[in-house]
N, C-alpha and C positions, 0 to 999 in steps of 0.2 A: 685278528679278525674280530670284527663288533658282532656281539650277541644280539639277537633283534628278542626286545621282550615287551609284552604287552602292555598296554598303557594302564589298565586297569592295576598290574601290577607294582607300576613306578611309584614312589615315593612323591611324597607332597610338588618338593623343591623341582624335582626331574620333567613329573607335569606340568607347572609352571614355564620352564622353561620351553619346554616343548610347546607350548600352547603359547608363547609370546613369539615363539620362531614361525609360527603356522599364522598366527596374526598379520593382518597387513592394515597400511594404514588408508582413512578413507577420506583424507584430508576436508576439502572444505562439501563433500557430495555426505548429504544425509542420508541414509541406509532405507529412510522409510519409505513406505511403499504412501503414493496421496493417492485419495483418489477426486477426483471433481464431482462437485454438487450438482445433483441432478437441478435444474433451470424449474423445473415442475412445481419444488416442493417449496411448500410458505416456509420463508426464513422470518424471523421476528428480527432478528439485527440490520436486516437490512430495509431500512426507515424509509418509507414512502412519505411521509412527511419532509423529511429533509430538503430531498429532491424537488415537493415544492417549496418551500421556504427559497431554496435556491435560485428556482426558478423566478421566485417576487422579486428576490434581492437583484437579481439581474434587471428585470425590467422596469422597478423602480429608478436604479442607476442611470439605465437609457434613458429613463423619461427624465429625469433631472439633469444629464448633461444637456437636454433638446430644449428642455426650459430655461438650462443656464445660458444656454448660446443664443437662445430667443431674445431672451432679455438683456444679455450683454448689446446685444445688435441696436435693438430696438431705445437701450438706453444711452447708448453712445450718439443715437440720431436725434432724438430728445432732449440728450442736454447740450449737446451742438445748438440747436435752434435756440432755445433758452437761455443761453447765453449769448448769442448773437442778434436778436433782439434788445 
């Protein structure tokens, strides 16, 4: 029959073991507790500049596909006539 004796009592190695047998593993789940950012509060990281830079860069791009297809058009019928003349 196994003697049951306190842990406080166990030697270094016995705790150890003990304590790797009581272990489990938490494979790829982080233990930590998140919490989410209150919507409220001024964050400085998150760059209200960016967002419009973005927004230019986008509607620059539109405006110059609308320019490019303008002028594709418009010079395909221009140098048609110019050369047929």
């Amino acid at each position: 029959m196994k003697k049951i004796i306190a842990v406080e009592k166990l030697s270094k190695k016995e705790k150890k073991k003990l304590a790797a047998k009581r272990r489990v593993s938490w494979n790829d789940v982080s233990p930590v507790t998140r919490v989410v950012p209150s919507k409220k509060q001024y964050n400085r990281k998150k760059s209200v500049w960016k967002k419009d830079t973005d927004a230019l860069c986008q509607t620059d791009f539109l405006f110059c596909k609308i320019i490019y297809a303008f002028c594709c058009k418009y010079a395909s019928i221009a140098a048609s006539t110019c050369f047929t003349s």
